[in-house]
C-alpha positions in Angstrom: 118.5 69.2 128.2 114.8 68.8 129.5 112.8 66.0 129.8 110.3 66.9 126.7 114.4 67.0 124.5 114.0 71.0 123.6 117.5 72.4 123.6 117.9 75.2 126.3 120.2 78.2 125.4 122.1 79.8 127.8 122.0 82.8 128.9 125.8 84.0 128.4 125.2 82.9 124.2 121.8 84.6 124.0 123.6 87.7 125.1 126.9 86.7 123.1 124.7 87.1 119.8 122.1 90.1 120.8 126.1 91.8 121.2 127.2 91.0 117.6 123.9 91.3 116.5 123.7 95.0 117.4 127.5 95.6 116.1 126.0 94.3 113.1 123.5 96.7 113.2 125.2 99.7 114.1 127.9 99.1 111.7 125.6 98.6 108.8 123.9 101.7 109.7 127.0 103.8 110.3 127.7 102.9 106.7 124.4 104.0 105.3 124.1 107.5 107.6 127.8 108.0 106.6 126.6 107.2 102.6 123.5 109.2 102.9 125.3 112.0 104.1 127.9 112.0 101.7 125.7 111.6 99.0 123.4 114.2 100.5 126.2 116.4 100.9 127.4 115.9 97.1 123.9 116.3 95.9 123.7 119.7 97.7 127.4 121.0 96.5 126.4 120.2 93.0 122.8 122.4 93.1 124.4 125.3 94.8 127.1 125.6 92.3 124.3 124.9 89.5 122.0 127.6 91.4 125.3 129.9 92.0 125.9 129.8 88.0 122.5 130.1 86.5 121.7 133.0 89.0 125.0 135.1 88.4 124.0 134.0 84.5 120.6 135.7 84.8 121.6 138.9 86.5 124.4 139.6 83.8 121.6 138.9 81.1 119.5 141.0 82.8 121.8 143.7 83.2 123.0 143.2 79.6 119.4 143.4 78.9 119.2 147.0 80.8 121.9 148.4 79.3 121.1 147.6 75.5 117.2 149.1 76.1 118.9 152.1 77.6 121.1 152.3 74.5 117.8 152.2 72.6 116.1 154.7 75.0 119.2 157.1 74.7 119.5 156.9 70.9 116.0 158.0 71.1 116.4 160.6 73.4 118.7 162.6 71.1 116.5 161.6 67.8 113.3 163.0 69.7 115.1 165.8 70.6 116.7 166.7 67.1 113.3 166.0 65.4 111.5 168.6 68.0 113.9 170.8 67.5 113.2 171.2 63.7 111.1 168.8 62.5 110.8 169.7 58.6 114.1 169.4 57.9 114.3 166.1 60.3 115.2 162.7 58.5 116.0 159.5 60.2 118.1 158.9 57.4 120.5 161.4 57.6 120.9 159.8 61.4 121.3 156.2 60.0 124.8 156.1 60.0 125.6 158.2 63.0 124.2 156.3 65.6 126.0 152.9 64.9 125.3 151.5 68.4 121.6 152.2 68.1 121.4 150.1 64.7 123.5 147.0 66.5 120.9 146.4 68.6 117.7 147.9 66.4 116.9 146.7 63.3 113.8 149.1 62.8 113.8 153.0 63.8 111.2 155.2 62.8 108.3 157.9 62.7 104.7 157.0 63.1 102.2 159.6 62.9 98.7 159.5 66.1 97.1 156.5 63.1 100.2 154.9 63.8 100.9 154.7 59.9 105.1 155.0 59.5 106.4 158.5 57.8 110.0 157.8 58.4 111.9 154.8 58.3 115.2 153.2 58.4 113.7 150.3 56.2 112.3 152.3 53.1 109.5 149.7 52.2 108.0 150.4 55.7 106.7 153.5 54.7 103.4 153.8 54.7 102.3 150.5 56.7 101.7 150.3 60.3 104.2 150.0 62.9 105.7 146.3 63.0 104.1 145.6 59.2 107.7 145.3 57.9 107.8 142.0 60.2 104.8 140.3 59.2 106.3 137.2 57.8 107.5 136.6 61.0 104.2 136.7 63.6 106.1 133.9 65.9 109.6 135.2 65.9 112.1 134.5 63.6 114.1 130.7 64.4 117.2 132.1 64.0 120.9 130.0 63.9 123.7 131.3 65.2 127.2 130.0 66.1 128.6 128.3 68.8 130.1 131.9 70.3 126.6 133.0 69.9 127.6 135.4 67.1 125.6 136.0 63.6 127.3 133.8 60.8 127.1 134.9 57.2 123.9 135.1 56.0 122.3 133.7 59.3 123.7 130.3 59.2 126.0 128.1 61.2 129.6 128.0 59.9 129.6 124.3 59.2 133.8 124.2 60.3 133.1 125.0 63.3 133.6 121.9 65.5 131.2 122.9 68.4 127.2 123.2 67.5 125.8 126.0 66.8 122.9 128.0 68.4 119.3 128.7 67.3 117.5 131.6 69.0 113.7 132.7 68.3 113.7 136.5 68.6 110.5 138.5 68.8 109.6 142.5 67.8 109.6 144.6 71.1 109.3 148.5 70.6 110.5 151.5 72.4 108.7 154.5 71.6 109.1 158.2 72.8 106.7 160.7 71.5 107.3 163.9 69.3 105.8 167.2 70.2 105.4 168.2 66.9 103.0 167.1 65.2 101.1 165.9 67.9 101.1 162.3 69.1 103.2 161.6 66.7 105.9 159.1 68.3 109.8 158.0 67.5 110.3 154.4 68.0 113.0 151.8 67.6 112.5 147.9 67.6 114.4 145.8 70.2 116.1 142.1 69.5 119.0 141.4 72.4 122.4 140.6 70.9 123.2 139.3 74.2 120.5 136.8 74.7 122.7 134.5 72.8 126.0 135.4 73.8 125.1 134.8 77.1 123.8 131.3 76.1 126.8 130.0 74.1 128.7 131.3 76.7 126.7 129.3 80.2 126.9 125.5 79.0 123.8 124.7 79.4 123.5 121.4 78.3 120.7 119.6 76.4 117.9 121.5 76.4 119.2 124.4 78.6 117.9 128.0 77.2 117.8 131.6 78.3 115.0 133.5 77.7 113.7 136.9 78.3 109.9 137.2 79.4 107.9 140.3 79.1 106.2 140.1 82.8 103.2 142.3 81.8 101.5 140.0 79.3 103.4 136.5 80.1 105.1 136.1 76.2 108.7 134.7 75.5 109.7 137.7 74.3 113.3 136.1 73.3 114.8 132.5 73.9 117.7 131.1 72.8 118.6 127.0 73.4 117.0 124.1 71.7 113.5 124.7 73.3 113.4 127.6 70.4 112.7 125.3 67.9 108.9 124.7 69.3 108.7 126.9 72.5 105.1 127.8 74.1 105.0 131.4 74.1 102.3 132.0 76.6 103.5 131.5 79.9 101.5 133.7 81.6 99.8 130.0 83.1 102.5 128.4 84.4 104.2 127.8 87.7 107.5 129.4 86.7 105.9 132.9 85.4 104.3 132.9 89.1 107.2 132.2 90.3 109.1 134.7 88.6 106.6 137.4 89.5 106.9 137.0 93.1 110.5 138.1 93.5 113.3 140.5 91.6 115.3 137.1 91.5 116.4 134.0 92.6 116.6 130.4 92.2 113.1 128.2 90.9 113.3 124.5 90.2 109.9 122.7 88.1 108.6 122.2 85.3 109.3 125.2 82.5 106.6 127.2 80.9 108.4 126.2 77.7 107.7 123.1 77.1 107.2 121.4 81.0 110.4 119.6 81.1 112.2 120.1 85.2 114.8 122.3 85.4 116.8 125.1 87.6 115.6 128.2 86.7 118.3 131.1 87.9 115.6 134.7 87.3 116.4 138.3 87.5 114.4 141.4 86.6 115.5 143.6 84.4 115.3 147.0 86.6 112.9 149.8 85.6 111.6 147.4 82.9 108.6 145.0 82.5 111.1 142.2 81.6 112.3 138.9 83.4 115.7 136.9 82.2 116.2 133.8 83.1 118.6 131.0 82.4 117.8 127.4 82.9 119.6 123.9 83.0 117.6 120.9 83.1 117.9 119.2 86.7 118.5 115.9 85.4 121.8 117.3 83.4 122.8 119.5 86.4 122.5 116.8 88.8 124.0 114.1 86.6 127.3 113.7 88.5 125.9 114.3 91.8 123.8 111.1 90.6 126.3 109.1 89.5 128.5 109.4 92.7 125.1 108.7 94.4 124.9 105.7 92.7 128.1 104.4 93.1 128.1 105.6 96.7 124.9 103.4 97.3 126.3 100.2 95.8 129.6 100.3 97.8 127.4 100.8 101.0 125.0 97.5 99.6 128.7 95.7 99.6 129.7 97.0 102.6 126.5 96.2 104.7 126.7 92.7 102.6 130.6 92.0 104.0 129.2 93.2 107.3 126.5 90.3 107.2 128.7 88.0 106.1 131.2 88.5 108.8 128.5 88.6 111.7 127.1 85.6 110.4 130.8 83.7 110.5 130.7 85.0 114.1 126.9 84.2 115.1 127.9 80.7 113.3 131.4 80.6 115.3 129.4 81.1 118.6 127.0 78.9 117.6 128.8 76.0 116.3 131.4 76.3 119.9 128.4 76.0 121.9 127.3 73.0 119.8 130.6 71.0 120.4 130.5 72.1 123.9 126.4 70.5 124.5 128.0 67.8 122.5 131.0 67.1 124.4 128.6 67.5 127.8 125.8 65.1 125.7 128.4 62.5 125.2 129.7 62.6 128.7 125.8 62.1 130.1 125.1 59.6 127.7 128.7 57.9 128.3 127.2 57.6 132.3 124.0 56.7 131.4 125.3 54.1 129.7 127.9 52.6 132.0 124.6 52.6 134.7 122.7 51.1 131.2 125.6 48.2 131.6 125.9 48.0 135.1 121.8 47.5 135.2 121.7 45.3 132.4 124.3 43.3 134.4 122.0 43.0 137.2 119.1 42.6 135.4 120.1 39.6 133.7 121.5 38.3 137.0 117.8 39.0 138.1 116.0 37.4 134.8 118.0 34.3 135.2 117.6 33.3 138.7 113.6 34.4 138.0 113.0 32.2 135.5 114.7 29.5 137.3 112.0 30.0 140.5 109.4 30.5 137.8 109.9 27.1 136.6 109.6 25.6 139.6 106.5 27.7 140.3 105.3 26.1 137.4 106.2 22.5 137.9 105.5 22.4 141.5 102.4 23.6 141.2 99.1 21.7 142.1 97.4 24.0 140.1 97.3 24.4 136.3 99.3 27.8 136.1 99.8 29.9 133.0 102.4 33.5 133.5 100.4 36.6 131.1 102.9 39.7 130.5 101.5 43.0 131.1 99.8 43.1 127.7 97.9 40.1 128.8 100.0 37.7 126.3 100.8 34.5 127.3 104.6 33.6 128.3 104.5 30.2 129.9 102.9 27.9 131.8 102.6 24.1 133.1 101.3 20.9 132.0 98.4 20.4 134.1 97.4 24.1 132.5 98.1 23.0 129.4 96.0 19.6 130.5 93.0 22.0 131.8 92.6 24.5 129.4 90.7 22.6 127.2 91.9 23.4 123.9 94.9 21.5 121.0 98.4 21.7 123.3 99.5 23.0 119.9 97.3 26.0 120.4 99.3 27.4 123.4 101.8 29.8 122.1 104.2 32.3 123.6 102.5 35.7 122.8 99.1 34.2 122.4 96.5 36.9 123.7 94.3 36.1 126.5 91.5 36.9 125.0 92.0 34.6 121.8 92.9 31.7 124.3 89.4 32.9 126.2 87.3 33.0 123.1 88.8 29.6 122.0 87.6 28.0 125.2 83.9 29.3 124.8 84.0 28.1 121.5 84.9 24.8 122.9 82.0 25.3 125.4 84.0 25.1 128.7 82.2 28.4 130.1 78.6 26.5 128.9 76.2 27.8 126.6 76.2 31.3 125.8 74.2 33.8 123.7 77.4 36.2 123.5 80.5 34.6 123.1 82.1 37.7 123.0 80.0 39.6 125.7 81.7 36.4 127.9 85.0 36.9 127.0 85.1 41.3 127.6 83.6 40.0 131.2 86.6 37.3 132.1 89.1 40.2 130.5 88.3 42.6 132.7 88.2 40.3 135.9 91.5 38.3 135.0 93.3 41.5 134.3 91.9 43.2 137.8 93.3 40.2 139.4 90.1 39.8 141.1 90.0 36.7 143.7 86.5 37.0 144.3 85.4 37.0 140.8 83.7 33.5 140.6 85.0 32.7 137.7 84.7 28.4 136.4 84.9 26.8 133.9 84.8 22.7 132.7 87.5 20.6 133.6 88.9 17.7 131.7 86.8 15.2 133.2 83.5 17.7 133.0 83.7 19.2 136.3 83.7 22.6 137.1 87.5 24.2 138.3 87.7 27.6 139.6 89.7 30.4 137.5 91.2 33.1 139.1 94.7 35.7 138.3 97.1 37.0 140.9 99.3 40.1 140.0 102.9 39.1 140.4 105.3 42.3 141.0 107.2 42.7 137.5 106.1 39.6 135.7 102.7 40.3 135.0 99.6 38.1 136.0 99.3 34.6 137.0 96.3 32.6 135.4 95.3 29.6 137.5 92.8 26.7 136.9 92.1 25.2 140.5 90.3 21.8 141.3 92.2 19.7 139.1 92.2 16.1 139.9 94.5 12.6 139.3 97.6 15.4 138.7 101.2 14.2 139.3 103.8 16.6 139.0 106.9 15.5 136.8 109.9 16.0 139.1 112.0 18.7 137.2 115.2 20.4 138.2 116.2 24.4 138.8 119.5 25.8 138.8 121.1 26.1 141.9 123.4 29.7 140.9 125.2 32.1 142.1 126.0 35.6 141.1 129.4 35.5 140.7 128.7 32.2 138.0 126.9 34.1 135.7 128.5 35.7 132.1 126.5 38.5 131.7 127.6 38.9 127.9 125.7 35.5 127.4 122.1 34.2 127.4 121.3 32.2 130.4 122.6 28.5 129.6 122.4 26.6 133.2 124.6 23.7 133.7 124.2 22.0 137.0 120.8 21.2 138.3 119.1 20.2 141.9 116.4 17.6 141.7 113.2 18.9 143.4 112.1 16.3 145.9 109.1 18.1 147.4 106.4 19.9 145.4 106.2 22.3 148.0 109.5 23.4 147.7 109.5 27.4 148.9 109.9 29.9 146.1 111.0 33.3 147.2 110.2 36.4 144.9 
């Protein structure tokens, strides 16, 4: 340990816990990569068989699409070419019934002269009224409900036995026209609603909000859309991302917000060939991605636990490491402080062999002394002294008390006006301070006697004791004969304060003192 008591660390345990500290972090983020790539890997299995769907969806709606307007182009054909053939005896009637394919996917065929006014129809009351006026009710497309195969219940409704929910479509009026050469531009025309449009739908599993829709690419209009965005679709799309992004290619894959009605989804396109059409089919992402999201989830948490059990072990490790090398600086501590303490003993030992043969000599000092004699600590605090100080000082006996400060016992005596008059007591007493504790014999320090006379003060440093006060010049002084102990080492109980039991008279009172 150093001397300012900051623990060191080795260098063997900083590298022991740098080494679990980076398995702890390569572990934790071998379970994250490994989680992010699963999940990532998940995420991306679950779009492309999304993407895979909806796009093999569109292309057979498209195609669907292609064939049904060719049906309606063919029909046409042979009508065009039976009315130029003899057009007074013509009537689209007559062809009602023979052309049963044409009238499963047309619900309007007839003849419109260059005004566009109709001359022959399928639909009697549109005689007479332009092209389209037998649809006028229905200016938006008719909300149509169909069931869950995507086929037409009885009259247009849901069969309400059917467990699964139905489908609602909103169809609008598209027209395929080839003109007549008699009379002139005169034209033969058939409307257009796909049958397949909702078949298709029923048949993908879409989902909430999912829809299939078939998108006239010249203008931008919903031309047909089946799903639960038929209830309120936008028609115009001709503004939106999707259209743009529908125009750009013959198909694909586009995932944003839909024309519709803005909400995100995977949008699978195809163009219908030699048309000015676009199907697409679309699943909202949220739907399509749900299970991808849910494993995600899952995946993260078990990675949160993991990485938390990884923690938890490192930190019993980096605490096993670290409470070992605390019992080890403890076992070392108590082994130091178990020596330092048997040399604490052995000095202790020696010290109070020391401090009681000391304070033997310092009595003598004291008693045979010719001069009054007072012993300061280091702190300047009085310890002990002699009668004749005690006699000299000039203040009560009673007043003289271990631990009295010198500079009390100083201002004491000015007060008693053994330093003569003054005009700053304490001025005097900061001036004898600073000599007495410099040990200064050539200060010139005096001060009045018992009898009035003036002694001389002066302080010796003494090596471990402190400073020795003396008042010289004192007159009609007789030491009292006292006794020291006479000891030696091997005498003394060191478990026990110093209690001497045979004494030495002093005969001469300049008995040697050795320090």
């Amino acid at each position: 340990m150093p001397v300012d008591g900051r623990r060191t660390v080795s260098k063997d345990a900083v590298l022991a816990a740098v080494a679990v500290s980076i398995v702890m972090a390569m572990l934790t983020a071998l379970v994250w990569i490994m989680t992010v790539n699963g999940v990532r890997d998940r995420q991306s299995a679950v779009r492309d068989q999304v993407e895979r769907m909806v796009t093999a969806q569109a292309a057979t709606l498209a195609e669907a699409a292609r064939l049904e307007i060719l049906l309606v182009d063919q029909s046409l054909t042979i009508l065009q070419a039976a009315a130029n053939k003899d057009p007074e005896t013509f009537k689209l009637a007559d062809w009602h019934n023979q052309m049963p394919a044409l009238t499963a996917v047309a619900d309007d065929i007839f003849i419109a002269d260059g005004e566009r006014i109709i001359q022959q129809d399928i639909l009697p009351q549109a005689v007479g009224q332009g092209i389209g006026a037998a649809y006028l009710n229905i200016p938006h497309g008719s909300l149509e409900d169909f069931e869950a195969d995507g086929s037409k219940g009885r009259e247009g409704r849901v069969i309400t036995q059917t467990i699964a929910p139905g489908v609602q479509a909103r169809r609008f009026l598209m027209y395929v026209v080839r003109p007549l050469q008699v009379p002139e531009q005169w034209v033969i025309g058939a409307s257009y609603r796909s049958g397949e449009l909702t078949r298709i739908y029923a048949d993908s599993k879409l989902g909430p909000n999912g829809f299939a829709a078939l998108i006239d690419t010249r203008r931008g209009g919903i031309q047909s859309i089946a799903g639960d965005p038929a209830r309120r679709p936008k028609i115009d799309v001709s503004k939106s991302d999707m259209y743009e992004a529908f125009k750009r290619g013959d198909g694909g894959v586009w995932t944003g917000p839909s024309g519709t009605d803005g909400i995100e989804r995977i949008h699978g396109y195809r163009k219908v060939p030699g048309r000015d059409m676009v199907v697409t089919v679309a699943i909202v992402r949220a739907h399509a991605m749900a299970p991808a999201d849910t494993l995600a989830s899952a995946a993260y948490s078990l990675a949160a636990v993991a990485t938390a059990l990884v923690g938890t072990v490192g930190g019993i490790v980096l605490w096993g490491l670290a409470r070992r090398r605390a019992t080890r600086r403890q076992e070392r501590l108590f082994q130091r402080n178990k020596v330092e303490a048997d040399a604490a003993l052995s000095d202790l030992v020696t010290s109070r062999m020391r401090a009681f043969v000391s304070a033997g000599q310092v009595r003598a000092l004291l008693d045979g002394s010719a001069d009054g004699i007072a012993l300061l600590d280091n702190d300047l605090r009085l310890t002990s002294w002699n009668q004749r100080f005690a006699a000299g000082a000039g203040v009560e006996e009673a007043v003289l008390q271990e631990g009295l400060p010198l500079d009390q016992l100083l201002r004491l005596q000015a007060n008693a006006g053994l330093f003569g008059p003054l005009t700053d007591i304490e001025a005097e007493v900061s001036r004898r301070v600073v000599f007495l504790r410099a040990a200064d014999s050539a200060s010139g320090l005096t001060q009045l006697g018992p009898d009035g006379t003036a002694i001389a003060v002066r302080a010796d440093r003494i090596p471990e004791i402190g400073v020795a006060l003396h008042l010289g010049g004192l007159a009609h002084w007789q030491p009292v004969a006292r006794s020291v102990p006479q000891l030696h080492p091997d005498d003394i109980d060191t478990d026990a304060a110093p209690s001497p039991t045979e004494t030495t008279p002093i005969k001469e009172k300049t008995a040697t003192i050795e320090w």
